[in-house]
C-alpha positions as CSV (number, residue, x, y, z in Angstrom):
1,X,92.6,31.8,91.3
2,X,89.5,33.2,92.9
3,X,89.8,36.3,95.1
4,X,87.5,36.6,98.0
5,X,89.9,38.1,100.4
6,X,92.4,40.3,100.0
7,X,95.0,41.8,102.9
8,X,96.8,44.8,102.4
9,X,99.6,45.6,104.6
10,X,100.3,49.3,105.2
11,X,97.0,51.5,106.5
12,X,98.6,54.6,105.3
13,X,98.0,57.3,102.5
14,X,98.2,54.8,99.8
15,X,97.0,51.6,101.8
16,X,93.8,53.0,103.0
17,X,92.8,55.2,100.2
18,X,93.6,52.8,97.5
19,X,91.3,49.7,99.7
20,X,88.5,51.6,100.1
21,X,87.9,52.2,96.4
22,X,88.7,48.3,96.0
23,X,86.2,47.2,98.3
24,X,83.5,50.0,97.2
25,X,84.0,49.3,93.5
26,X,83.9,45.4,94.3
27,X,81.1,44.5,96.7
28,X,81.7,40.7,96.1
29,X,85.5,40.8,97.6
30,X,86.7,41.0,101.7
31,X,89.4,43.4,101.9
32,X,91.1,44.3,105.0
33,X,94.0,46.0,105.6
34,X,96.4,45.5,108.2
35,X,99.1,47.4,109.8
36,X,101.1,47.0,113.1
37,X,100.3,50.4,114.5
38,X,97.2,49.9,116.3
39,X,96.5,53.0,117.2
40,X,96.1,53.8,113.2
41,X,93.9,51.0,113.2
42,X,92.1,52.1,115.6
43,X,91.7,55.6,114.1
44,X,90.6,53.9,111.0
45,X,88.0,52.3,112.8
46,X,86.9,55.2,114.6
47,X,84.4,58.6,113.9
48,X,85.1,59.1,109.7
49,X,85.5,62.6,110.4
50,X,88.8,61.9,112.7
51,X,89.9,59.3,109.9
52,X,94.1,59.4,110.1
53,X,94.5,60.2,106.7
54,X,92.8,63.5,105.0
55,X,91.7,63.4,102.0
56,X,88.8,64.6,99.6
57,X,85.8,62.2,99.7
58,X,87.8,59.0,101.7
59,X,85.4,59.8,104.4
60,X,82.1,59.1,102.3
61,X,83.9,56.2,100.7
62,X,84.6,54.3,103.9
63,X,81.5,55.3,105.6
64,X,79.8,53.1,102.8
65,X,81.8,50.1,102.9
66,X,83.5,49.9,106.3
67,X,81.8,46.6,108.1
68,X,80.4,45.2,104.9
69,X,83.5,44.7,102.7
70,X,85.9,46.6,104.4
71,X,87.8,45.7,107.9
72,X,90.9,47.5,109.4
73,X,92.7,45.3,111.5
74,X,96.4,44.4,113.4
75,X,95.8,40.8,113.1
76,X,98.3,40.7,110.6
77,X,98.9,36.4,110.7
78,X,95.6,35.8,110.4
79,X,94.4,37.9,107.6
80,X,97.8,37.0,105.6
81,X,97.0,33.0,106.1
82,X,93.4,33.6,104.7
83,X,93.4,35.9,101.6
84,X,94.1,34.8,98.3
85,X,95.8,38.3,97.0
86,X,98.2,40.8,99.5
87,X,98.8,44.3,98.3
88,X,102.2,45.1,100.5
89,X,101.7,49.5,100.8
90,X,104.6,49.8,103.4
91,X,106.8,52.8,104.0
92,X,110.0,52.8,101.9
93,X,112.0,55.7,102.9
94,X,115.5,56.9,102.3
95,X,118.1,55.1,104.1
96,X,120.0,57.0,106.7
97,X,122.8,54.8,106.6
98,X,125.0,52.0,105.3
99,X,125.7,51.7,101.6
100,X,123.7,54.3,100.1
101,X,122.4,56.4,102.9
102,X,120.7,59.5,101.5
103,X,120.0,58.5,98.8
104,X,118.8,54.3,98.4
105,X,115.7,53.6,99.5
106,X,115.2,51.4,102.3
107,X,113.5,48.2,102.6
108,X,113.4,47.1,105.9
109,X,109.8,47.7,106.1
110,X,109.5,45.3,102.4
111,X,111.5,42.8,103.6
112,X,109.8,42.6,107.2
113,X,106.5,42.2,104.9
114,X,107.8,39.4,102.8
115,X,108.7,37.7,105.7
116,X,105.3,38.5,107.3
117,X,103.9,36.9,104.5
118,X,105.8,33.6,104.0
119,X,105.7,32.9,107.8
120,X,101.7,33.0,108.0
121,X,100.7,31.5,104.5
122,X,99.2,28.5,104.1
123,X,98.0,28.4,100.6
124,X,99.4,29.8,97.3
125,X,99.2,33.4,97.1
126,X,99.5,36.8,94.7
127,X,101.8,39.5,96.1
128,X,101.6,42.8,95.0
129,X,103.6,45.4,95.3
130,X,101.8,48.9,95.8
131,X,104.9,51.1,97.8
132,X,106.9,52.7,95.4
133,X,110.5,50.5,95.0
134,X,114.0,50.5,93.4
135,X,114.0,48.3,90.3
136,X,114.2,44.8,90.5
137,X,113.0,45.1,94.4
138,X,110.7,41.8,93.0
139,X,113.4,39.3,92.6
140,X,114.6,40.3,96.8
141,X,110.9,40.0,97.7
142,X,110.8,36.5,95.8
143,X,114.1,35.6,97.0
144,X,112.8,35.8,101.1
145,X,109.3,34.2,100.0
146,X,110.8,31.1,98.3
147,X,113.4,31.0,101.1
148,X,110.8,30.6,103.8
149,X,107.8,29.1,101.4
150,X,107.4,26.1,103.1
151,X,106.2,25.0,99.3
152,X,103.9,27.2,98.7
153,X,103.7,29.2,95.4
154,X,103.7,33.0,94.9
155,X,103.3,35.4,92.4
156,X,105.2,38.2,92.7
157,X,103.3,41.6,90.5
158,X,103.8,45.4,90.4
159,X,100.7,47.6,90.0
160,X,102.6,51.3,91.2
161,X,100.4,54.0,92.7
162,X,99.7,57.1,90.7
163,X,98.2,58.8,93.5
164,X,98.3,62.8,94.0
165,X,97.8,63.5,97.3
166,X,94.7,66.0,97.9
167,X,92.9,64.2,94.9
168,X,93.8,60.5,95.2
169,X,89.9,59.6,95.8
170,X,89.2,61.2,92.0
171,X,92.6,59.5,91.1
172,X,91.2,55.9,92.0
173,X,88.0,56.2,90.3
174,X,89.1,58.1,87.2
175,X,92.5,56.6,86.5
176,X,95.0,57.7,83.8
177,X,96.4,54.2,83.8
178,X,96.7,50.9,85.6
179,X,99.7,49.4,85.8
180,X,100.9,45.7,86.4
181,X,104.1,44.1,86.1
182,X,104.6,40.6,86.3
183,X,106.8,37.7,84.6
184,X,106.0,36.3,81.2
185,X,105.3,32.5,82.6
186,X,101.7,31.2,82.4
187,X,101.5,31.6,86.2
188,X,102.9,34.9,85.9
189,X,100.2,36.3,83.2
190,X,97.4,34.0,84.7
191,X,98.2,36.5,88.1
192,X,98.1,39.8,86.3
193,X,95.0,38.6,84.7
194,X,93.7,37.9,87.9
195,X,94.6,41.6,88.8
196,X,93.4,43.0,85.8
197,X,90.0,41.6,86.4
198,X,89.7,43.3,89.8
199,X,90.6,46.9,88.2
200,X,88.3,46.0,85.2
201,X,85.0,46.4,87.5
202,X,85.3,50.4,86.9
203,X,88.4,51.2,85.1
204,X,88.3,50.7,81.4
205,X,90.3,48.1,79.8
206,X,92.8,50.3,77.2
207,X,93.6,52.2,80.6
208,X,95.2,48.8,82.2
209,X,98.8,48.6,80.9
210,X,100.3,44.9,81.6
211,X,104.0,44.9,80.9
212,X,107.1,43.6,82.7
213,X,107.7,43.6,86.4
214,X,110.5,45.8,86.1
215,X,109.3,48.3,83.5
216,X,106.0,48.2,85.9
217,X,109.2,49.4,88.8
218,X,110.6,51.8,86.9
219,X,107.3,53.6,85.5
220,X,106.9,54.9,89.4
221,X,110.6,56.6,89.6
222,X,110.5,57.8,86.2
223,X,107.3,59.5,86.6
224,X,107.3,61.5,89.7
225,X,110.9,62.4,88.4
226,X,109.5,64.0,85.3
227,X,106.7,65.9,87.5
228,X,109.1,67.4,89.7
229,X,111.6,67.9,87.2
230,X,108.7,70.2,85.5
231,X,107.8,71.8,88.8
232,X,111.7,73.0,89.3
233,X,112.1,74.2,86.1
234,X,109.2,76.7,86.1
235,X,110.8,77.5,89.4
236,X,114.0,78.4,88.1
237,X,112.5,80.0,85.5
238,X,110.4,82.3,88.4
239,X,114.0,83.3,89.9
240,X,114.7,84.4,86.5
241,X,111.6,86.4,86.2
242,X,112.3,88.3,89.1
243,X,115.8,89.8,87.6
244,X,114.1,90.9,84.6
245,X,110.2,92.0,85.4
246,X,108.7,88.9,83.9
247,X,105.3,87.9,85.1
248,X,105.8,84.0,86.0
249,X,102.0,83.4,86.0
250,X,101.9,84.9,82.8
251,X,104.9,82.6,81.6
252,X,103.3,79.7,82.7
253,X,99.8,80.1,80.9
254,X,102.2,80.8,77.7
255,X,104.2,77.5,78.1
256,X,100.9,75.3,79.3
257,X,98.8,76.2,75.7
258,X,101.4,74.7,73.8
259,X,100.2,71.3,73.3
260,X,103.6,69.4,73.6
261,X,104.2,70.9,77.0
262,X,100.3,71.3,78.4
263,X,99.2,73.4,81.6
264,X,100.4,70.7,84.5
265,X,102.4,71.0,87.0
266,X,103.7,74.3,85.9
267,X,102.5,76.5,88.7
268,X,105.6,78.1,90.3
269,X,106.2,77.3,94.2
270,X,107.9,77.5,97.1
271,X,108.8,73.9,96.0
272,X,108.0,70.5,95.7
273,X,107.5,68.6,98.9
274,X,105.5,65.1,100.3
275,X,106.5,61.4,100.7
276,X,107.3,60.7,96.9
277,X,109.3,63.0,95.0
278,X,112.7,63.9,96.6
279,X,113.0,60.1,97.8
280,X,112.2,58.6,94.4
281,X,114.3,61.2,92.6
282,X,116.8,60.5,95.0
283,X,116.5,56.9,94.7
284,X,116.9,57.1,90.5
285,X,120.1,59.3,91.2
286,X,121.7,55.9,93.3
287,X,120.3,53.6,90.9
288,X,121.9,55.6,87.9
289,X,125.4,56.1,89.9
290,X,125.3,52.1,90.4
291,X,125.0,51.2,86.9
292,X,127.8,54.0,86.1
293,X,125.2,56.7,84.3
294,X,126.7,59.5,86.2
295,X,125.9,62.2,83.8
296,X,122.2,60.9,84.4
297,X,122.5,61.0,87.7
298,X,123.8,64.3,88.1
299,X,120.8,65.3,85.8
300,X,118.1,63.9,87.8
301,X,120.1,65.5,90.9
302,X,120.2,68.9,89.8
303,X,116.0,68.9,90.0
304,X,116.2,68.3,93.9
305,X,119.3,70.6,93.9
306,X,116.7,73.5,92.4
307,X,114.2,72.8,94.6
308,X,115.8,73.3,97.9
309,X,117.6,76.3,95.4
310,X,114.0,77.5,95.5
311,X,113.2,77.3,99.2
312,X,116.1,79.4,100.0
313,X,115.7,81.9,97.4
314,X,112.1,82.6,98.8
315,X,113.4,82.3,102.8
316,X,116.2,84.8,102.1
317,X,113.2,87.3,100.7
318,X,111.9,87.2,104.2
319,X,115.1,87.9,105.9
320,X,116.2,90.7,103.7
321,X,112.8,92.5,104.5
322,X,113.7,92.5,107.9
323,X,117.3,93.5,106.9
324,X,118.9,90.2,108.4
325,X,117.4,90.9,112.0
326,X,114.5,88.7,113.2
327,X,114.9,88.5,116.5
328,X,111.8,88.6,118.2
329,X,109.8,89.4,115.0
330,X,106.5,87.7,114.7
331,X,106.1,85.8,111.5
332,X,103.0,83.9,110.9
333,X,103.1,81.2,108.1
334,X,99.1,79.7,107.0
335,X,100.0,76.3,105.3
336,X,101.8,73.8,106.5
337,X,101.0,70.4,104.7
338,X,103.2,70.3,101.9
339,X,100.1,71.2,99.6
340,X,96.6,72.2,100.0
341,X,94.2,69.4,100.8
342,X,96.6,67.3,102.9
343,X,97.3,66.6,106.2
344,X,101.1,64.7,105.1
345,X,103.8,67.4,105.7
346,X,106.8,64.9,104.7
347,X,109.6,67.3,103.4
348,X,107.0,70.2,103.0
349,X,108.4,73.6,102.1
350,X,106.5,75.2,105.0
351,X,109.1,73.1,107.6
352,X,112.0,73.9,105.9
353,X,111.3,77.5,106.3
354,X,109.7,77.6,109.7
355,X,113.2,76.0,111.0
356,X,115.6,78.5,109.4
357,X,113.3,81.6,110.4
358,X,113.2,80.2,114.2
359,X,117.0,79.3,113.7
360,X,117.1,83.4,113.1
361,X,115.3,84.2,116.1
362,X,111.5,84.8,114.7
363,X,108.5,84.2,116.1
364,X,107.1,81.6,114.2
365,X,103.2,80.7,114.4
366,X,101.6,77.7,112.4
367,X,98.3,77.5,110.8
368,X,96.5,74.9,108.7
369,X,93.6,74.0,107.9
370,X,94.0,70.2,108.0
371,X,97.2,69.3,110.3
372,X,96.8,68.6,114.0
373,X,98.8,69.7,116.4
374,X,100.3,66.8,117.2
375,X,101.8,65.9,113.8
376,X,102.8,69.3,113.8
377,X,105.0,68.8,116.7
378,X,106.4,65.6,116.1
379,X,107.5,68.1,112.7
380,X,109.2,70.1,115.1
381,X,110.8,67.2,117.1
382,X,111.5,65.1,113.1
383,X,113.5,68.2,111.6
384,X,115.4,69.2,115.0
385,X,113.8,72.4,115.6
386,X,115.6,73.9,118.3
387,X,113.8,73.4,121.4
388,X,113.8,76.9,123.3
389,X,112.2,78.4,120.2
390,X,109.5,76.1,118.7
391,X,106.1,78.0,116.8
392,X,103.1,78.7,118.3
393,X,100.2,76.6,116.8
394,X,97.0,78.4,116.3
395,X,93.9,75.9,116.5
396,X,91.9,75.8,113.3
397,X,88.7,77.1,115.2
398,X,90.1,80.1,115.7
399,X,89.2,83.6,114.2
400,X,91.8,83.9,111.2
401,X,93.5,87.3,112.2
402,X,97.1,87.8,111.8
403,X,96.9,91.8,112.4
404,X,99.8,91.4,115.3
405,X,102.4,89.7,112.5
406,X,105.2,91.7,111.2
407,X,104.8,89.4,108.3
408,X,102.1,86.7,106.6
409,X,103.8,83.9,105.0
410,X,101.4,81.9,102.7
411,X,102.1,78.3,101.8
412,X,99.5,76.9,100.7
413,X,97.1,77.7,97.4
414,X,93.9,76.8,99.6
415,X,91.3,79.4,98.4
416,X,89.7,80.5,102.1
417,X,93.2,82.0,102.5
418,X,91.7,85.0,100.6
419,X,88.4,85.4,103.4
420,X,91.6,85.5,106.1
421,X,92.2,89.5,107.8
422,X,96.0,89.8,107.4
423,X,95.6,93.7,108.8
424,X,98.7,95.5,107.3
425,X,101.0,92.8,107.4
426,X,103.4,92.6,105.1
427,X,102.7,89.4,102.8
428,X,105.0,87.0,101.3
429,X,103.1,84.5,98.5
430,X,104.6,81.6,98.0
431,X,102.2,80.2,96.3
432,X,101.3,83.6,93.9
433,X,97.8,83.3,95.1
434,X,97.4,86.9,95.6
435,X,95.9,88.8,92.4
436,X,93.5,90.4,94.5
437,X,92.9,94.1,93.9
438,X,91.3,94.8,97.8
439,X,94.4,93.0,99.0
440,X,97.1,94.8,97.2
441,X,95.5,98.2,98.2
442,X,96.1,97.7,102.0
443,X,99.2,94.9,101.8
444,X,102.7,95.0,100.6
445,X,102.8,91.5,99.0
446,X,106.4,90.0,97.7
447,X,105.5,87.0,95.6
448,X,108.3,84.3,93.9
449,X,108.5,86.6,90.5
450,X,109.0,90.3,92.0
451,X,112.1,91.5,93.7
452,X,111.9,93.3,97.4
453,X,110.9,96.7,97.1
């Protein structure tokens, strides 16, 4: 089949991102993604500096292709009915209820796609599945697209995302690996070629895997599990340097030169946060506990169990500097995406802390270099802040002083953090960005590896 029009539905941090790279790196294809919000489309089509989604050269990307290859529209029926290929990038999150709430991921959003799909085709198509999904989530996509085919034919593929967030620009064009799953017929394979091809105009061909759909399912779960599995161990091991004097920056550059282990994703933290990790970790937890693996499952669950271990840990260092009483004290946190150059706060640490400290009576006040204002108050209104004490948000354009606060919470590993005038505050690092010599002479700082004095 020949691809002259693809339609992705989902404008969102993998949707966008992962389209404009498609349609730079392949001049010759239409792509166009679709999504039901229209005011996201709308920002998508607006000023590339106000683009809804942040992220390290995305801007320059779409600038070059957006109105020559690359459209962003909520005509959803009629770019499904005329593209040959359809990336579905919708939202799977966690179900909130019904068999597996907390835990299952939900697929409302995939089903409503599949739908989407066989109700506006017209012509044989290749499906793709970009959102991360439970194993075997193929066969309940196929299952709705045969049901309401009308005779047409699809192929059903999985190519999962392995997009970091604050470098998923670099990500796309300098790939670790491509993945696609699809089934071993001569349709299937003659669709994954068909897939393969379009990766093949810039990513080199040892780094495209082709394998079955549901090892291509599985791959996604199984890898952001072992990230944050590494992430809350060097955590743990950072409460453990704090009982006995251990320098956890020190520990890390130890574990990271030996060559079975490397430097990744050892940096200790407040914790993990963002769309993927808890909910896929989650979501491997259910699967294991359905198939009766529950010493697996309780395995993969003690790594959330040690991050949100790790966000209190680091909260109750606040509230025993203040011995327990924060009432009125003026607390102000810089960081707020759940990493440095992001504007997604899904499950960031930052919140998590923010809500206790208000719940304690503090005077919280937000900054970050990337997040509006807006999204952070929908945060606010998302994680049940309680309403007669929400934080102050301080604008971006603003002089960073913080001389007033009783204490500087920093959340974020951003660099410009260290240009910022935190007076005499006393200065909590939860990131253990800190090692300066100017700022240690005039600031208490209490970082994830040292004890309160």
């Amino acid at each position: 089949m020949e691809i002259k029009n693809i339609c992705c539905i989902g404008a969102g941090y993998v949707g966008g991102p992962t389209m404009a790279v498609i349609a730079f790196k392949c001049p010759h294809i239409n792509v166009t993604v679709v999504d039901a919000n229209s005011e996201k489309i709308k920002a998508w089509n607006g000023p590339v500096e106000n683009l809804p989604i942040y992220e390290p050269g995305l801007a320059e990307v779409v600038q070059q292709v957006r109105g020559r290859n690359l459209f962003f529209s909520d005509d959803i029926a009629e770019n499904i009915e005329k593209s040959e290929m359809i990336f579905m990038a919708v939202n799977t999150p966690t179900k909130t209820e019904g068999q597996g709430a907390g835990m299952a991921a939900d697929l409302r959003y995939v089903e409503a796609c599949a739908n989407d799909i066989a109700k506006y085709s017209k012509s044989d198509k290749i499906v793709i599945e970009k959102s991360t999904l439970p194993v075997r989530t193929a066969e309940k996509i196929e299952e709705i697209l045969k049901e309401n085919s009308n005779g047409i034919h699809f192929e059903i593929l999985s190519n999962p995302e392995f997009l970091a967030e604050g470098t998923a620009i670099e990500d796309l064009f300098k790939s670790d690996r491509v993945l696609i799953g699809g089934d071993k017929t001569k349709s299937g394979q003659k669709a994954v070629q068909t897939l393969v091809n379009i990766y093949s105009n810039w990513i080199p061909k040892e780094k495209i895997l082709t394998n079955n759909v549901w090892s291509a399912e599985l791959a996604k779960l199984a890898s952001n599990a072992m990230l944050a599995q590494r992430i809350s161990s060097i955590n743990s091991l950072s409460a453990l340097c704090e009982k006995t004097g251990a320098d956890i920056d020190e520990l890390s550059k130890a574990i990271g030169m030996d060559h079975r282990i490397g430097p990744h994703f050892l940096k200790a933290s407040v914790g993990f946060g963002g769309s993927c990790f808890q909910k896929d970790i989650l979501n491997l937890v259910y699967l294991c506990n359905h198939y009766g693996l529950n010493e697996v499952a309780e395995y993969w669950h003690q790594v959330i169990k040690i991050n949100d271990y790790q966000k209190k840990r680091f909260t109750k260092k606040v509230i025993e500097h203040f011995n327990g009483n924060l009432k009125g004290k003026k607390i102000s946190i810089i960081g707020w995406g759940f990493k440095e150059k992001t504007n997604d706060s899904r499950e960031s640490a930052s919140i998590y802390v923010a809500k206790w400290l208000c719940e304690l009576g503090a005077k919280i006040e937000i900054f970050d270099f990337h997040m509006s204002e807006d999204k952070i108050k929908k945060d606010f209104i998302t994680y049940d802040f309680i309403t007669n004490n929400y934080p102050t948000i301080l604008s971006p354009e603003k002089e960073k002083i913080f001389k007033s606060s009783h204490a500087i919470i920093l959340m974020t590993g951003d660099p410009r953090i260290t240009k910022f005038n935190f007076g005499s505050s006393c200065v909590f690092d939860g990131r253990n960005v800190l090692k300066l010599a100017s700022l240690k002479s005039k600031n208490k700082i209490i970082s994830l590896d040292k004890p309160n004095d």
